[in-house]
Backbone as JSON Lines, residues from 0, in Angstrom:
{"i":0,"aa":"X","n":[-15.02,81.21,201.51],"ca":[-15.07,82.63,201.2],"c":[-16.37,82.93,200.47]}
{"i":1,"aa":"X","n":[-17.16,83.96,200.93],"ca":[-18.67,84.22,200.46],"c":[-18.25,85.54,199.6]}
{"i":2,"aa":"X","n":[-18.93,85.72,197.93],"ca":[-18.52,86.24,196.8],"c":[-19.54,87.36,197.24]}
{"i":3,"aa":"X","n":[-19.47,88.76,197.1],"ca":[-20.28,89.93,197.1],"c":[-21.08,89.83,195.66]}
{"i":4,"aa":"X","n":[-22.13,89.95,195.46],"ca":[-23.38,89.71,194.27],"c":[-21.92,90.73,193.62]}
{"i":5,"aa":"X","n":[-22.62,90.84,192.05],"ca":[-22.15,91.56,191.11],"c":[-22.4,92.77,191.04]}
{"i":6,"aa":"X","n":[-21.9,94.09,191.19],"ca":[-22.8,95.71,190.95],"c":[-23.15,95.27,189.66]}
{"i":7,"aa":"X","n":[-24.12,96.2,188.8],"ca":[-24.37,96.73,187.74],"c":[-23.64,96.63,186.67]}
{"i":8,"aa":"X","n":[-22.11,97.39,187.18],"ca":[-21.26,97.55,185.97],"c":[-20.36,96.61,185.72]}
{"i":9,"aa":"X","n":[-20.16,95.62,187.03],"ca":[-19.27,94.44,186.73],"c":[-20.35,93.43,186.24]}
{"i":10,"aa":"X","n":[-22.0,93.2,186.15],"ca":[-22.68,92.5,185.53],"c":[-22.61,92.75,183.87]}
{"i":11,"aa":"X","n":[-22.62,94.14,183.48],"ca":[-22.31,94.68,182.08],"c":[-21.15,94.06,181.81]}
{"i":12,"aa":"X","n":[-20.02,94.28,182.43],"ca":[-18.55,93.82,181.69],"c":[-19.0,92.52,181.74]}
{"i":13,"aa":"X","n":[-19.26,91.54,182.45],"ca":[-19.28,90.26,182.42],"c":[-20.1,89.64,181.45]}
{"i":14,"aa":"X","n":[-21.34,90.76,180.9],"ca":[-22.22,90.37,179.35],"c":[-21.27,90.73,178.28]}
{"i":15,"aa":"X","n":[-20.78,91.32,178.39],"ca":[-19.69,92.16,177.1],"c":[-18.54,90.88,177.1]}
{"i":16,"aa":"X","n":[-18.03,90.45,178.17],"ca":[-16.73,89.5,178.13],"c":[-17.7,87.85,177.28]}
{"i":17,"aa":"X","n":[-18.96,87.71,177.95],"ca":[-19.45,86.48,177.37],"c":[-19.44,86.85,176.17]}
{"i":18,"aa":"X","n":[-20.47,87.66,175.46],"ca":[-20.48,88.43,173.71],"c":[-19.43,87.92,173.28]}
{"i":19,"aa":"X","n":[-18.34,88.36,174.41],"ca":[-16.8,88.42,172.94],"c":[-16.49,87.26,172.68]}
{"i":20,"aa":"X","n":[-16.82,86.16,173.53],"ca":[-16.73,84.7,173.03],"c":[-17.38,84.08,171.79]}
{"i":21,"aa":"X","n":[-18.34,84.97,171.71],"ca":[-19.16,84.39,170.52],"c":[-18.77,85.32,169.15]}
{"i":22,"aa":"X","n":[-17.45,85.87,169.67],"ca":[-17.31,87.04,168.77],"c":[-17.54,88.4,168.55]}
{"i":23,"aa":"X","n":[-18.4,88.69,169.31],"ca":[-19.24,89.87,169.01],"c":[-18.47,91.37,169.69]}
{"i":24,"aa":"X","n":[-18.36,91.91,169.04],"ca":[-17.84,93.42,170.1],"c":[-18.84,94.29,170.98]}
{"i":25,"aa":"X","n":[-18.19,94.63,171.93],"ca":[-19.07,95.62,173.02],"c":[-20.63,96.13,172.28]}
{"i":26,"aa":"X","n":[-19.99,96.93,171.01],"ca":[-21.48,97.66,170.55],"c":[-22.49,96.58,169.97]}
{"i":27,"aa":"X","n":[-22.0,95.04,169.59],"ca":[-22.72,93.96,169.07],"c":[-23.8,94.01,170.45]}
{"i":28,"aa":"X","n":[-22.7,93.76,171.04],"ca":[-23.6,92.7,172.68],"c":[-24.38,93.86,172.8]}
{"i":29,"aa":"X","n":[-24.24,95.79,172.95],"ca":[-25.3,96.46,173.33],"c":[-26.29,96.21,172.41]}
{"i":30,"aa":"X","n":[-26.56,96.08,170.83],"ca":[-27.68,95.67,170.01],"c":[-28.11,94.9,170.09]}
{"i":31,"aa":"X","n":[-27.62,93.83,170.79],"ca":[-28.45,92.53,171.29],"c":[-28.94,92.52,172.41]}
{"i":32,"aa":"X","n":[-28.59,93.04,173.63],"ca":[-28.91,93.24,174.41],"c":[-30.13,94.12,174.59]}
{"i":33,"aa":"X","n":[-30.1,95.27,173.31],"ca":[-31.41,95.98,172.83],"c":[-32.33,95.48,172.72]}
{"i":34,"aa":"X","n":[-32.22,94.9,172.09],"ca":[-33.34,94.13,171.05],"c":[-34.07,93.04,171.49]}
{"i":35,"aa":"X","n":[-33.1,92.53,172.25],"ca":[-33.57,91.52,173.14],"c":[-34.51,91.56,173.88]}
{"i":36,"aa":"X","n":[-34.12,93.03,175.15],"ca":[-34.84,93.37,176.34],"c":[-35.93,94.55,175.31]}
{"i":37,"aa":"X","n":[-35.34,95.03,174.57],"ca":[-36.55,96.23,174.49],"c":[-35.71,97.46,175.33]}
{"i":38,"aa":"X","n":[-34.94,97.35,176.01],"ca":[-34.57,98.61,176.89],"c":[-33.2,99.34,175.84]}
{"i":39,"aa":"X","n":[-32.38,100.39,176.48],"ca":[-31.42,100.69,175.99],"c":[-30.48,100.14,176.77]}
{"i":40,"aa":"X","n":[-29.32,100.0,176.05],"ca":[-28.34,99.41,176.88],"c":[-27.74,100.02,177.88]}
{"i":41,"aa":"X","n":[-27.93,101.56,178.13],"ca":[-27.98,102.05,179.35],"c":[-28.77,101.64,180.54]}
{"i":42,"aa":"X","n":[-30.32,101.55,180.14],"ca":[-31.58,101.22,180.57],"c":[-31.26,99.81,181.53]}
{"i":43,"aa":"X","n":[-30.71,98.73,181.03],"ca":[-30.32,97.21,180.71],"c":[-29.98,97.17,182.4]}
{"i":44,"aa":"X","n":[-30.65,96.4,182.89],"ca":[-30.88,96.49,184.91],"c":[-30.5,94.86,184.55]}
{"i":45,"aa":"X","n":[-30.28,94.54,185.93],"ca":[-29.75,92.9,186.41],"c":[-30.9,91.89,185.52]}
{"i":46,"aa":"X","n":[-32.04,91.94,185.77],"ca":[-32.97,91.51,185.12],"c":[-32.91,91.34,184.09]}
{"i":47,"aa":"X","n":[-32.69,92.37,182.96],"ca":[-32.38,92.45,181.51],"c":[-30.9,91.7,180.93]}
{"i":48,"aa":"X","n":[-30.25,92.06,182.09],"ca":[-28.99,90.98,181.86],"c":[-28.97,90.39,181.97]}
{"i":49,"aa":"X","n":[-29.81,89.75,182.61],"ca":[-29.55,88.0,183.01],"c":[-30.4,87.63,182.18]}
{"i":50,"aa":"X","n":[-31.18,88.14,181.49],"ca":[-31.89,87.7,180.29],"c":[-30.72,87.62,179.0]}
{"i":51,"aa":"X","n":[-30.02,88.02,178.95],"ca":[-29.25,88.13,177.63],"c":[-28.41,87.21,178.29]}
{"i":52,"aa":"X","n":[-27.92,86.81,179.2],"ca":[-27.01,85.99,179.45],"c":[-27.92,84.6,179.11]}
{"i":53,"aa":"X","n":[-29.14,84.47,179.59],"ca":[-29.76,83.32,179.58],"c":[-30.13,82.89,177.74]}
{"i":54,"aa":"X","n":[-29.99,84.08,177.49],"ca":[-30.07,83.72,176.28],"c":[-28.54,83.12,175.19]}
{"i":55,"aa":"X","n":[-27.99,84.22,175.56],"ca":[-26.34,83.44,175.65],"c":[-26.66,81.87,175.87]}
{"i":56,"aa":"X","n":[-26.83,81.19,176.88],"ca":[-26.73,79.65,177.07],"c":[-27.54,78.85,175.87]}
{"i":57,"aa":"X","n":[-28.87,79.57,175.49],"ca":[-29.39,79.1,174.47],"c":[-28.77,78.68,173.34]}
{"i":58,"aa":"X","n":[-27.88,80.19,173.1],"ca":[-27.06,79.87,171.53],"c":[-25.9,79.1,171.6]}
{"i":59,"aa":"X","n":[-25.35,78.75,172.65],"ca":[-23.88,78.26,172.69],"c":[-24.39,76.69,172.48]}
{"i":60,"aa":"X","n":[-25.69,76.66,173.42],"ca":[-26.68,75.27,173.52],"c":[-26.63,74.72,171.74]}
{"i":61,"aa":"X","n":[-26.98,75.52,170.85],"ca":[-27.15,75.01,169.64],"c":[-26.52,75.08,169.15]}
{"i":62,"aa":"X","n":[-25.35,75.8,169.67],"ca":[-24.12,75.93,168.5],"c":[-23.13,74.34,169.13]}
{"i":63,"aa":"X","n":[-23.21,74.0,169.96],"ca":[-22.75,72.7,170.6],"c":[-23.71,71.73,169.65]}
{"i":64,"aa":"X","n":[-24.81,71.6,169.6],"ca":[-25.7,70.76,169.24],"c":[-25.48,70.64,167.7]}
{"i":65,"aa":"X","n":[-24.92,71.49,166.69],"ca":[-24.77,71.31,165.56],"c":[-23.49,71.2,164.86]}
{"i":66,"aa":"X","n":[-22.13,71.56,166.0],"ca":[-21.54,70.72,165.92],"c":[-21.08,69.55,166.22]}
{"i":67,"aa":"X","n":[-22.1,69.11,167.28],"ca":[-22.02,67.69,167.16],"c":[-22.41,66.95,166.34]}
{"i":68,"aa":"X","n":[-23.44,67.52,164.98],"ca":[-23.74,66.6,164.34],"c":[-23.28,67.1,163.24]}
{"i":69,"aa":"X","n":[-21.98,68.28,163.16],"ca":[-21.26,67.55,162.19],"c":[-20.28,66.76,162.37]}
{"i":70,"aa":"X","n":[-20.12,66.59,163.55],"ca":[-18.93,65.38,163.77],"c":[-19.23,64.07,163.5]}
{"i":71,"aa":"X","n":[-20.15,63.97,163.91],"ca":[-21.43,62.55,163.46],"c":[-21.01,61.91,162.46]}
């Protein structure tokens, strides 16, 4: 079965659903998502999202990485 790309607004919910993992609420993830891209979170195109998502992997990346060394 071949998946139809994501529209726009199911790419937004799907940045907002990652956010909430890290805690953050809808209006968090739009200030980060601000700040990040420079755009408004209206503004915020596939491009800009997948930048905040990519950045997402970054932090989860170090937040894995430092609790591994407090398990250490």
């Amino acid at each position: 079965m071949v998946r139809q790309p994501l529209g726009l607004a199911e790419y937004r919910r799907e940045v907002i659903r990652i956010g909430a993992y890290l805690g953050w609420s809808e209006p968090d993830v739009a200030r980060f998502a601000e700040r990040l891209t420079g755009c408004s979170w209206a503004n915020c195109h596939a491009a800009e999202l997948g930048h905040v998502v990519g950045t997402y992997a970054v932090i989860v990346s170090r937040i894995r990485a430092r609790l591994s060394n407090v398990k250490a």
